[in-house]
TORKOL-4160 file (C-alpha; in steps of 0.2 Angstrom, whole numbers, padded with zeros to 4 digits, m for minus):
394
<pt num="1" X="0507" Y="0408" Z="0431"/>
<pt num="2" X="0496" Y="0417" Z="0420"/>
<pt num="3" X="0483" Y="0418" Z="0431"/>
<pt num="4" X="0494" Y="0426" Z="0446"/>
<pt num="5" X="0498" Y="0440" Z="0431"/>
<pt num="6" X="0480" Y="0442" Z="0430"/>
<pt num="7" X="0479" Y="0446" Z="0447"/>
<pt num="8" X="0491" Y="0458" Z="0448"/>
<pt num="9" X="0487" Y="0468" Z="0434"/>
<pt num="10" X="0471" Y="0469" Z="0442"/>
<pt num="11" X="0476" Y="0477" Z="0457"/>
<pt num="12" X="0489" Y="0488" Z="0448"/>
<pt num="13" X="0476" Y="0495" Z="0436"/>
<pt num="14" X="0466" Y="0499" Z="0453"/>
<pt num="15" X="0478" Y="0511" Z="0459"/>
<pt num="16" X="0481" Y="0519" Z="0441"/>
<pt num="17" X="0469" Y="0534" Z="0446"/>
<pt num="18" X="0478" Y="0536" Z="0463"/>
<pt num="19" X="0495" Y="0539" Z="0454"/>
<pt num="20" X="0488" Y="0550" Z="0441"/>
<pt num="21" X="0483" Y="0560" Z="0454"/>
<pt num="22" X="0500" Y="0561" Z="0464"/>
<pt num="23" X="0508" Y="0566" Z="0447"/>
<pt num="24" X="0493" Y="0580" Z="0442"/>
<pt num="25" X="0496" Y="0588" Z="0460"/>
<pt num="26" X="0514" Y="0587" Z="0458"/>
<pt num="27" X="0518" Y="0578" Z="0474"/>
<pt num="28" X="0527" Y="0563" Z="0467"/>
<pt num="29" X="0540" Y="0569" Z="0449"/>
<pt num="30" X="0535" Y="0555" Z="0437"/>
<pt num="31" X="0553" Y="0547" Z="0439"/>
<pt num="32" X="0543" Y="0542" Z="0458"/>
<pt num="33" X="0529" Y="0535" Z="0450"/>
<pt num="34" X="0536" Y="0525" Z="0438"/>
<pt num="35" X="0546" Y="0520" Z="0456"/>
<pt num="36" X="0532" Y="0516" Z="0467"/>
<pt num="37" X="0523" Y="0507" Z="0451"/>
<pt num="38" X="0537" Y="0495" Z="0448"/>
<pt num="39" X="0538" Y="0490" Z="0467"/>
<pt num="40" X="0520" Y="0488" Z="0465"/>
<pt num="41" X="0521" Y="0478" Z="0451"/>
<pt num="42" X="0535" Y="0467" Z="0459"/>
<pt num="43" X="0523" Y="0463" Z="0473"/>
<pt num="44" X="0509" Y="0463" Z="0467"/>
<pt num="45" X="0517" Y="0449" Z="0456"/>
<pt num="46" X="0527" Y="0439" Z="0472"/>
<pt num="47" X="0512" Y="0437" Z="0482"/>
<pt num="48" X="0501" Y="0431" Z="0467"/>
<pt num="49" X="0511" Y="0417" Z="0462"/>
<pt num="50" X="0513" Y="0401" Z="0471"/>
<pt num="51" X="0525" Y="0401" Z="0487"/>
<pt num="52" X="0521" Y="0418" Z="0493"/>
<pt num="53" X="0524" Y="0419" Z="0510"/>
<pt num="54" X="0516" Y="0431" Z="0525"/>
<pt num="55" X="0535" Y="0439" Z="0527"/>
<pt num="56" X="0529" Y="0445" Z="0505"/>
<pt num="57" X="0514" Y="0453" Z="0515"/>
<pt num="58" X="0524" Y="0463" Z="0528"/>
<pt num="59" X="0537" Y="0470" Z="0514"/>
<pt num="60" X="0522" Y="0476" Z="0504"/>
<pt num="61" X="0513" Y="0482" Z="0520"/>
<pt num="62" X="0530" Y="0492" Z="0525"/>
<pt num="63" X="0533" Y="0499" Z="0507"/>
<pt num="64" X="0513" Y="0504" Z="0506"/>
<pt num="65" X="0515" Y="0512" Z="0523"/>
<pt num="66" X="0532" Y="0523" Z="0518"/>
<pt num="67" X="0524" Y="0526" Z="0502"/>
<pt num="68" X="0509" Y="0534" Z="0512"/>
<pt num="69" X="0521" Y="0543" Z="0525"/>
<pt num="70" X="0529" Y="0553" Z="0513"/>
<pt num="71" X="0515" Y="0558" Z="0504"/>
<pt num="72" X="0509" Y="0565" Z="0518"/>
<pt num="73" X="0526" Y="0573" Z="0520"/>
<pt num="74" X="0524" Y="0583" Z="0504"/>
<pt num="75" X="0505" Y="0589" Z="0507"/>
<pt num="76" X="0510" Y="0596" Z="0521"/>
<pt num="77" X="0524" Y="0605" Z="0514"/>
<pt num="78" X="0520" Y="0610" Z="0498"/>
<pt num="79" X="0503" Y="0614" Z="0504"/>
<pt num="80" X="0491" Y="0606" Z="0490"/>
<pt num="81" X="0476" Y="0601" Z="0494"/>
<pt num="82" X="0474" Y="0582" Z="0502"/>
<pt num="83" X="0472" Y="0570" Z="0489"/>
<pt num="84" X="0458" Y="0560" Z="0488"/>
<pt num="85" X="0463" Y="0542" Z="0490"/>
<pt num="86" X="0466" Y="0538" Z="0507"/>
<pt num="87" X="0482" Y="0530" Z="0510"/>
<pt num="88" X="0477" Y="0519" Z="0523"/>
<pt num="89" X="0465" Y="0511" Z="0514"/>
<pt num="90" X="0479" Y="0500" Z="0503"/>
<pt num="91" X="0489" Y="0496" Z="0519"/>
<pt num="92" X="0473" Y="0489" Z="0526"/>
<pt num="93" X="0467" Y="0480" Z="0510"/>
<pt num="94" X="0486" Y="0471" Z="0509"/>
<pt num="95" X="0485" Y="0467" Z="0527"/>
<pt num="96" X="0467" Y="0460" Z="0523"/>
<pt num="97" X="0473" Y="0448" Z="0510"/>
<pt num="98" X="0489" Y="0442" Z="0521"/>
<pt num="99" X="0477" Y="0437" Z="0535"/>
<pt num="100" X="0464" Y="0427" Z="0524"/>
<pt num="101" X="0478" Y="0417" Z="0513"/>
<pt num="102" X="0489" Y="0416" Z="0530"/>
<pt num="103" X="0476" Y="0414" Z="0544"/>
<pt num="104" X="0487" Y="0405" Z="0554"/>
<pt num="105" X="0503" Y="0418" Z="0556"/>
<pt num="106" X="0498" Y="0428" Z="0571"/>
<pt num="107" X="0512" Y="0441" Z="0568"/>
<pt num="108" X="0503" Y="0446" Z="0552"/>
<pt num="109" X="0487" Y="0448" Z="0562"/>
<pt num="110" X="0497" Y="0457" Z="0575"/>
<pt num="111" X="0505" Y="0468" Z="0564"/>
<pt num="112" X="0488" Y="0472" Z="0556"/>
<pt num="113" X="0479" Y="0476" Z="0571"/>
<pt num="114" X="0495" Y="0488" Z="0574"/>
<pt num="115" X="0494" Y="0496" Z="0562"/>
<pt num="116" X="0477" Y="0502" Z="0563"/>
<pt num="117" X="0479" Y="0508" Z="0580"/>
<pt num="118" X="0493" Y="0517" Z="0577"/>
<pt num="119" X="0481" Y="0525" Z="0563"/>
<pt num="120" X="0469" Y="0527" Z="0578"/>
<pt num="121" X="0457" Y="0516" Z="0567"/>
<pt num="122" X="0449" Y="0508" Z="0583"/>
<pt num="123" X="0436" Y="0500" Z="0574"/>
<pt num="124" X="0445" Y="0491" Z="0562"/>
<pt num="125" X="0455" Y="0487" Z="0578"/>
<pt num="126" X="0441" Y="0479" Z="0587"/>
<pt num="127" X="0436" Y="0469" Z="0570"/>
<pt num="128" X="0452" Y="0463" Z="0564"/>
<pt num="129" X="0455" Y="0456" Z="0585"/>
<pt num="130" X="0440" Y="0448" Z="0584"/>
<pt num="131" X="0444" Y="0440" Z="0569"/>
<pt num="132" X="0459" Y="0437" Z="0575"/>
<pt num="133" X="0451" Y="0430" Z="0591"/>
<pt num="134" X="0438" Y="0417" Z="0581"/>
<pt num="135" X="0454" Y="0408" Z="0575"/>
<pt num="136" X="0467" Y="0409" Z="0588"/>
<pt num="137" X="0455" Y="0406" Z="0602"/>
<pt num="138" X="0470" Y="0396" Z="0613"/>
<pt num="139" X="0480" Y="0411" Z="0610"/>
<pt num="140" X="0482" Y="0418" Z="0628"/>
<pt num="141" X="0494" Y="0433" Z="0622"/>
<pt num="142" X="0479" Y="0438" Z="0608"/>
<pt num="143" X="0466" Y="0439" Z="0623"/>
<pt num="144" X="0478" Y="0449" Z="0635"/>
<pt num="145" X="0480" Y="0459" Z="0622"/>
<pt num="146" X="0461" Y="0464" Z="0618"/>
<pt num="147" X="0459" Y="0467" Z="0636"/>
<pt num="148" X="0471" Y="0479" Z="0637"/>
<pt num="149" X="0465" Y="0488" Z="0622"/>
<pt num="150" X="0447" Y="0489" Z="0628"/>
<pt num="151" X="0455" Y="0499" Z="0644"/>
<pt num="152" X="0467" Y="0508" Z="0636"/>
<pt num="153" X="0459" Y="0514" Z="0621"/>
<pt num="154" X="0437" Y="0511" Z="0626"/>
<pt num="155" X="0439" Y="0514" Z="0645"/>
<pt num="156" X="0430" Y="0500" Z="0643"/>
<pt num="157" X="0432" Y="0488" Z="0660"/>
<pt num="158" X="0417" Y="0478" Z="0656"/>
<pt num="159" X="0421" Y="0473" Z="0639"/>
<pt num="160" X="0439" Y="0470" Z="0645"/>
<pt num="161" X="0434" Y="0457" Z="0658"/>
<pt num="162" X="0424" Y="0448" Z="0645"/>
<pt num="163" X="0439" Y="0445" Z="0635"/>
<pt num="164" X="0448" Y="0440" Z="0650"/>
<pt num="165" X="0432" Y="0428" Z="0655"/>
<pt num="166" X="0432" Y="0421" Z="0638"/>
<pt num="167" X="0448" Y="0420" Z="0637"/>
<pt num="168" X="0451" Y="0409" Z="0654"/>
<pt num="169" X="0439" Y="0396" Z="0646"/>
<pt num="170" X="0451" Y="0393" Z="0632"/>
<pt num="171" X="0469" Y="0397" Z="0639"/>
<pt num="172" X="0465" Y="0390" Z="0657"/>
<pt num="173" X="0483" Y="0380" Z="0657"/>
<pt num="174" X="0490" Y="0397" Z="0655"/>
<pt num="175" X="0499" Y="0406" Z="0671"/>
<pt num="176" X="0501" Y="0420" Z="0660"/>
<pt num="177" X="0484" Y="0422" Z="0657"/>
<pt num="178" X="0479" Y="0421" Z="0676"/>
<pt num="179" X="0492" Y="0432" Z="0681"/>
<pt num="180" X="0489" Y="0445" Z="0665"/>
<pt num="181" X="0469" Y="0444" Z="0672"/>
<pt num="182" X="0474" Y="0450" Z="0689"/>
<pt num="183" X="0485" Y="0464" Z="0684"/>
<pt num="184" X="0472" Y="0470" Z="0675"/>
<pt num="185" X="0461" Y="0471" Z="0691"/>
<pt num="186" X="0472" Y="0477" Z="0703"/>
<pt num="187" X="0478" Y="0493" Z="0688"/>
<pt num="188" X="0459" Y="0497" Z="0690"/>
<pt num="189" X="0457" Y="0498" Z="0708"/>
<pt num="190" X="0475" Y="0507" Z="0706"/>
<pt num="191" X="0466" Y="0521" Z="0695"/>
<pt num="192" X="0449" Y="0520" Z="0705"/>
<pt num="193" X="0459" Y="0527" Z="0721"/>
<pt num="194" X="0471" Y="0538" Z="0709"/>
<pt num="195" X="0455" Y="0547" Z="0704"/>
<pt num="196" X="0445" Y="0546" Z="0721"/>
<pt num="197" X="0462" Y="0557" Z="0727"/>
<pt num="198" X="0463" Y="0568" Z="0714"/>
<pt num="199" X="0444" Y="0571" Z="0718"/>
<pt num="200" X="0447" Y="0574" Z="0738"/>
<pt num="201" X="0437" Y="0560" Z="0739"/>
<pt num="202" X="0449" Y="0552" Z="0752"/>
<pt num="203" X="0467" Y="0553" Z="0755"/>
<pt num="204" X="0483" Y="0547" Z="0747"/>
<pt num="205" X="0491" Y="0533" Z="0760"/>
<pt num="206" X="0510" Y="0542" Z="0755"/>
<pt num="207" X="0514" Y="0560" Z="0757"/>
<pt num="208" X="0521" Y="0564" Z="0742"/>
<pt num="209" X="0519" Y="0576" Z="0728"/>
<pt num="210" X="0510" Y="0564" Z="0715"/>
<pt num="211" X="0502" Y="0549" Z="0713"/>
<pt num="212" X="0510" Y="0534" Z="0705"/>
<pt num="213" X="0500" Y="0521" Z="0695"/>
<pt num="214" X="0506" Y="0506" Z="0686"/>
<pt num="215" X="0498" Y="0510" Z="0669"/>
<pt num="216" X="0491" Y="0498" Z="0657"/>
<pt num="217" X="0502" Y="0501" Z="0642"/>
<pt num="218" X="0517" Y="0506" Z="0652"/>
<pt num="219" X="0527" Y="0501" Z="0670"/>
<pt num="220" X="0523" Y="0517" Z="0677"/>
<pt num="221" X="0511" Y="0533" Z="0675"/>
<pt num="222" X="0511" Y="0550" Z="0684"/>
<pt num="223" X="0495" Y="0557" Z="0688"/>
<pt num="224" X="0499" Y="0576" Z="0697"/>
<pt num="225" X="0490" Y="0575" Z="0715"/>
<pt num="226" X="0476" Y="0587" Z="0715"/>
<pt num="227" X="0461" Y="0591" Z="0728"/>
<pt num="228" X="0443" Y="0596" Z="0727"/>
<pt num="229" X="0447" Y="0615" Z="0731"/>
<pt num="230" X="0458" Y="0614" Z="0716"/>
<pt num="231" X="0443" Y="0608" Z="0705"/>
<pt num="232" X="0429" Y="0618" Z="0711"/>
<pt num="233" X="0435" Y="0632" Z="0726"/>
<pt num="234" X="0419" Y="0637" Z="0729"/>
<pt num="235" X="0406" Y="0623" Z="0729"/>
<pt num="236" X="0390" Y="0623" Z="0738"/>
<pt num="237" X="0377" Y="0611" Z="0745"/>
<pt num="238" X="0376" Y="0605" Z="0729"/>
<pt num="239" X="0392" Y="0599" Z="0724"/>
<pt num="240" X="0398" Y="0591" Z="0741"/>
<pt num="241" X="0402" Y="0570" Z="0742"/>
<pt num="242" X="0388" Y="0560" Z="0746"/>
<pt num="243" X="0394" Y="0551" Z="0759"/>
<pt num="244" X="0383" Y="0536" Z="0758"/>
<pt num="245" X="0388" Y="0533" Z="0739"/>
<pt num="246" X="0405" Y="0532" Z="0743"/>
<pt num="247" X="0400" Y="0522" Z="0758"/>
<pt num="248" X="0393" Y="0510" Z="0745"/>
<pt num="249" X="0408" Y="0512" Z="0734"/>
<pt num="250" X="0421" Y="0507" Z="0746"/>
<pt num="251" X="0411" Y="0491" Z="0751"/>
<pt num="252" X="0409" Y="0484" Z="0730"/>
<pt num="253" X="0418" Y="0469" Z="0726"/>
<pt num="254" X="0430" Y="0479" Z="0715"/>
<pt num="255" X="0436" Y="0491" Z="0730"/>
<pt num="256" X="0438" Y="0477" Z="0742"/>
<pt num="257" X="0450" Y="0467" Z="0734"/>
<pt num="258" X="0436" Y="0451" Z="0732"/>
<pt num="259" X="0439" Y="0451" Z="0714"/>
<pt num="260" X="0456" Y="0450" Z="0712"/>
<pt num="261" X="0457" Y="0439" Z="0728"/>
<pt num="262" X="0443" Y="0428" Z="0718"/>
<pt num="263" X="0457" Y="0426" Z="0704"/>
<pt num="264" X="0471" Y="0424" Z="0714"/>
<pt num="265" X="0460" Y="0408" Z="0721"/>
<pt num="266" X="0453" Y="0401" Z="0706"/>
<pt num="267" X="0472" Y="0403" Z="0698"/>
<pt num="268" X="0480" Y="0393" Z="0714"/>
<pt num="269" X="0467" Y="0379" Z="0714"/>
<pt num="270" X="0470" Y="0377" Z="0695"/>
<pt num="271" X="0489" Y="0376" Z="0695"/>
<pt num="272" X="0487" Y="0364" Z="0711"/>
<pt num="273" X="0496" Y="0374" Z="0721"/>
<pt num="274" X="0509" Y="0381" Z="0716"/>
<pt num="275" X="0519" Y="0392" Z="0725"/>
<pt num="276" X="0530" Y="0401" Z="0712"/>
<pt num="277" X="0514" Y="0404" Z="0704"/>
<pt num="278" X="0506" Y="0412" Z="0723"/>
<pt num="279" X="0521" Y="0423" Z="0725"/>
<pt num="280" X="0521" Y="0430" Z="0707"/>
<pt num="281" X="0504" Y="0437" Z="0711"/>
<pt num="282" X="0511" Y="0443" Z="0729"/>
<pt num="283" X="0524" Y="0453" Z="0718"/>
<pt num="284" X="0513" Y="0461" Z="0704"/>
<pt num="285" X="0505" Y="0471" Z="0719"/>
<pt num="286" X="0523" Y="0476" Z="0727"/>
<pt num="287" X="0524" Y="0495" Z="0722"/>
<pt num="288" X="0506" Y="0497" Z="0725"/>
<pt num="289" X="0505" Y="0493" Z="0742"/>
<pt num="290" X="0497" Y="0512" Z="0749"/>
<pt num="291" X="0481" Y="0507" Z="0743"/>
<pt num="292" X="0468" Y="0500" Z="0755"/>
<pt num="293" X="0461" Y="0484" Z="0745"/>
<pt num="294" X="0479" Y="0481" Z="0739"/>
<pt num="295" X="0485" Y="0477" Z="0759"/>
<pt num="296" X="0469" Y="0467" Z="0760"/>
<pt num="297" X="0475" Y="0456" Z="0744"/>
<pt num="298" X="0493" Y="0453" Z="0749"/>
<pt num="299" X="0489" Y="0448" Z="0768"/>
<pt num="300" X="0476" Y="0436" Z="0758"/>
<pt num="301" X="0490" Y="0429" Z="0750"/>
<pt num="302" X="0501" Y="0428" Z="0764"/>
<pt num="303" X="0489" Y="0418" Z="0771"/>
<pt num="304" X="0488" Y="0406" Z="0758"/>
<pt num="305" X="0506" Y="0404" Z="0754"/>
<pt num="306" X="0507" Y="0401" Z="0775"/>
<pt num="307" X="0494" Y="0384" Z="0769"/>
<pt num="308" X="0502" Y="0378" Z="0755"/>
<pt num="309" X="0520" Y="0376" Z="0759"/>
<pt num="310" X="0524" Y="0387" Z="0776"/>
<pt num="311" X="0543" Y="0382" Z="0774"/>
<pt num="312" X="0547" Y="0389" Z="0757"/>
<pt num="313" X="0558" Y="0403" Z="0754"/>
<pt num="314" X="0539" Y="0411" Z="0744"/>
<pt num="315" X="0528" Y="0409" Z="0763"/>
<pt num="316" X="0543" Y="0417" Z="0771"/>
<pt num="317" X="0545" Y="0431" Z="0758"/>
<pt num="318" X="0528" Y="0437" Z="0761"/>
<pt num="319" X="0529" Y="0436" Z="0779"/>
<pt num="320" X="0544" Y="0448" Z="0777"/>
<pt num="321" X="0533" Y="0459" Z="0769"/>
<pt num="322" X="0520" Y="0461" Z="0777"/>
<pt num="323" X="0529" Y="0468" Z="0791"/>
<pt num="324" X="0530" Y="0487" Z="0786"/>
<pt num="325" X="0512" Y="0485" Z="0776"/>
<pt num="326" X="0503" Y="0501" Z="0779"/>
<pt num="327" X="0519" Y="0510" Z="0786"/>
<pt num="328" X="0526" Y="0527" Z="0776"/>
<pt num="329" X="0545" Y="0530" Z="0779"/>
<pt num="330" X="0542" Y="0546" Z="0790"/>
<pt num="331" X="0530" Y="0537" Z="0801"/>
<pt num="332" X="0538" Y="0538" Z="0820"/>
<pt num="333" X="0533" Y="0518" Z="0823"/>
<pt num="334" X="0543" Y="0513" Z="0804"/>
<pt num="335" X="0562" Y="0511" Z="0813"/>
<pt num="336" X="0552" Y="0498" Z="0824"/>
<pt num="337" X="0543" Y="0490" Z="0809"/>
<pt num="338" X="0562" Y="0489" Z="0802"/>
<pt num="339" X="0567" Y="0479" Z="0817"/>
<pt num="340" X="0554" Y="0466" Z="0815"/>
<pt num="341" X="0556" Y="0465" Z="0796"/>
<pt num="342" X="0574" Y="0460" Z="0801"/>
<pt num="343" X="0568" Y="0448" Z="0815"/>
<pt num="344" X="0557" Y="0441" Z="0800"/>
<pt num="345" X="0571" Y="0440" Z="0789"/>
<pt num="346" X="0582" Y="0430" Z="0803"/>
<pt num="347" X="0568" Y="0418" Z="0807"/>
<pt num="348" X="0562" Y="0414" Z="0788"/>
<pt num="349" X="0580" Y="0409" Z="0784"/>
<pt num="350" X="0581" Y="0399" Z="0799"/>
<pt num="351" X="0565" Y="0392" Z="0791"/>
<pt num="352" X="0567" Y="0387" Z="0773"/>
<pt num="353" X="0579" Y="0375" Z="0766"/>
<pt num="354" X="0579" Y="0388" Z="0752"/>
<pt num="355" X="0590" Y="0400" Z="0758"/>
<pt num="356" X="0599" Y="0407" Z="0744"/>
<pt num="357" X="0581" Y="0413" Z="0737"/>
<pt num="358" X="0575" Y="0422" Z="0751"/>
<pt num="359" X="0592" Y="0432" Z="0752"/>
<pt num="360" X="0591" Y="0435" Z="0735"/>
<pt num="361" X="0576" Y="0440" Z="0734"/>
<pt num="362" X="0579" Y="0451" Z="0754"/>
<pt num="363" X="0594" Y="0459" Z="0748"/>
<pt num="364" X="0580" Y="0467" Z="0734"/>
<pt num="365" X="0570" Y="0472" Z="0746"/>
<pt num="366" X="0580" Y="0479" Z="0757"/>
<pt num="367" X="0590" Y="0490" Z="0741"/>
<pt num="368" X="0571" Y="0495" Z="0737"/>
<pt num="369" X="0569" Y="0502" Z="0754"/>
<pt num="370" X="0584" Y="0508" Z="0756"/>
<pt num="371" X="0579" Y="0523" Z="0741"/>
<pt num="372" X="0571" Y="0540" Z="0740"/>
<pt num="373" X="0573" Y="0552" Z="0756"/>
<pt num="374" X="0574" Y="0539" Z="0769"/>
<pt num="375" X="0581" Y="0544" Z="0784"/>
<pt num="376" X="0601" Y="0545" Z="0782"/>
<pt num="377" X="0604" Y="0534" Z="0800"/>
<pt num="378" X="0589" Y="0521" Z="0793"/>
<pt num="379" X="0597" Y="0521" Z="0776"/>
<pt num="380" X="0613" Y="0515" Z="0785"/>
<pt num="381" X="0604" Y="0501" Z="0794"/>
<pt num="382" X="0596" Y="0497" Z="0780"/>
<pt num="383" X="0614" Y="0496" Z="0768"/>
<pt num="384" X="0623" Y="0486" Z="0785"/>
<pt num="385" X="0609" Y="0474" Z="0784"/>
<pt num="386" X="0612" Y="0470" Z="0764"/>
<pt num="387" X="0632" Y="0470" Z="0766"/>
<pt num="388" X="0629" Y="0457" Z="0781"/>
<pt num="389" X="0616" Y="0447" Z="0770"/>
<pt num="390" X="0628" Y="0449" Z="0753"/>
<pt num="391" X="0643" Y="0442" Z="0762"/>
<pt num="392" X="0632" Y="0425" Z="0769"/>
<pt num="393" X="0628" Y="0423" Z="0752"/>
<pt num="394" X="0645" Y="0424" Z="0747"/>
């Protein structure tokens, strides 16, 4: 025991200066000091001794971390001059010490890696995942979870692929892994178009006011629909499209779907397959439907769930589909398209054994299409359709 006291008192007598400070700038009253000292001590104290556990780390972390947000409180308003200790440096010391004595608790390591980006401390970000990673390589959720950092916070698509590259080697029996890798490709041909638009490189598939993206951190992001007159209303020569680099653009791997359709492949071969697993990828690409290497994807996939098992409510569902792809609800031929995504319906459930699925999963659909401005007499077809499916279920 004595040694644990040693170590405490060692720390403790590190952060002596720090607390002098807040009491000689007059942003903590002593009676706060004495506070913040004896929650230190306690700590300092619990984690030292034998039976610690990575829940003692957190507490400390949490304390350290209010500690730290209301002295940042009281600069501000008392308008002293910032101290010289930085704050962030104790949260990320405890967390430092929680991750070598409990290298196994991925929450801790995921609460420390929070942290710090919440902090916008993205190189102590990138270290403490890699860290992370080197232990917890089967760890699909800590990979998914670098990648996405990489595009969110870097830009970086490159380095997120790698961590989904490497990742796939370790978590290869993971769907959620496959799937999470795919999304991430289809969000950046999502905001590849997003920006050719905005740009007035080509045109929106939808006439509306803005331009919807599935983001990376959230379900949906808005981007305001701009054009290249906006951006520059008097460019010459100089500034115009060459039209043999997006030529060349439009006909890469990324741009033409190959990639995604590349994992959408490698995933059904692995999972031997499986057609839940086909039609959850066929789903992750329904709202983005407008964008050209998007229609390509899904009319792969519908292929493929056609091979695999033709007569399951999934091969039949994308069939369904299919049958307005390309088509904006103020396009003259979309009532006819509605007519055969009804005859589609009809025959899929004459087809499967699996009916209850597939008008579950139409009466979705139909309720999808059925939003926004659609055309009031279409709206009611649409609404009859979903009453006469509804009541068969029933």
């Amino acid at each position: 025991m004595s040694a644990a006291a040693d170590k405490a008192r060692f720390f403790l007598e590190q952060s002596v200066p720090e607390l002098k400070e807040l009491e000689r700038k007059k942003i903590f009253t002593p009676e706060e000091i004495s506070a913040v000292a004896k929650r230190r001590s306690d700590f300092e104290h619990k984690i030292n001794a034998r039976g610690s556990s990575p829940a003692d780390y957190a507490q400390y972390a949490e304390f350290e971390i209010n500690v730290d947000m209301l002295r940042r409180k009281r600069i501000k308003r008392l308008g002293v001059k910032a101290t010289t200790h930085n704050g962030q440096r104790r949260m990320f010391f405890v967390f430092d010490r929680g991750t070598r004595k409990f290298p196994g608790d991925l929450k801790l390591w995921m609460q420390s890696v929070e942290y710090a980006r919440s902090q916008k401390a993205l190189k102590k970000v990138t270290h403490t995942l890699t860290n992370a990673l080197r232990l917890h390589p089967t760890k699909p959720e800590l990979w998914i979870y670098a990648a996405q950092f990489a595009l969110a916070e870097n830009g970086d698509m490159t380095q997120a692929r790698g961590y989904m590259q490497r990742g796939l080697r370790f978590c290869k029996n993971s769907k959620d892994m496959w799937l999470q890798n795919f999304r991430l490709e289809i969000n950046w041909i999502a905001k590849i178009h997003a920006r050719r638009c905005i740009l007035g490189i080509e045109k929106d598939a939808r006439k509306e006011e803005e331009i919807r993206l599935v983001g990376a951190d959230e379900d949906m992001m808005m981007l305001p629909k701009l054009t290249a007159q906006d951006i520059a209303p008097e460019e010459d020569d100089h500034d115009k499209v060459d039209v043999t680099a997006v030529a060349n653009l439009k006909s890469t791997p990324v741009m033409t779907g190959a990639i995604p359709i590349a994992i959408f492949d490698a995933a059904v071969e692995q999972f031997h397959h499986d057609a839940d697993l086909a039609f959850n990828f066929h789903e992750e690409i329904a709202g983005l439907r407008h964008i050209p290497p998007i229609a390509a994807i899904e009319i792969h996939i519908t292929e493929v769930l056609q091979e695999i098992s033709s007569s399951s409510w999934q091969a039949q569902a994308c069939l369904i589909s299919i049958a307005t792809l390309g088509m904006n609800q103020d396009d003259p031929a979309y009532p006819a398209a509605l007519r055969e995504l009804f005859r589609r319906i009809n025959r899929g459930l004459a087809a499967t054994k699996q009916q209850d699925d597939l008008k579950e999963w139409s009466i979705g659909l139909l309720t999808g299409l059925s939003q926004g401005d659609l055309d009031p007499a279409l709206q009611q077809v649409l609404q009859s359709k979903v009453q006469a499916l509804e009541a068969a279920a029933g």
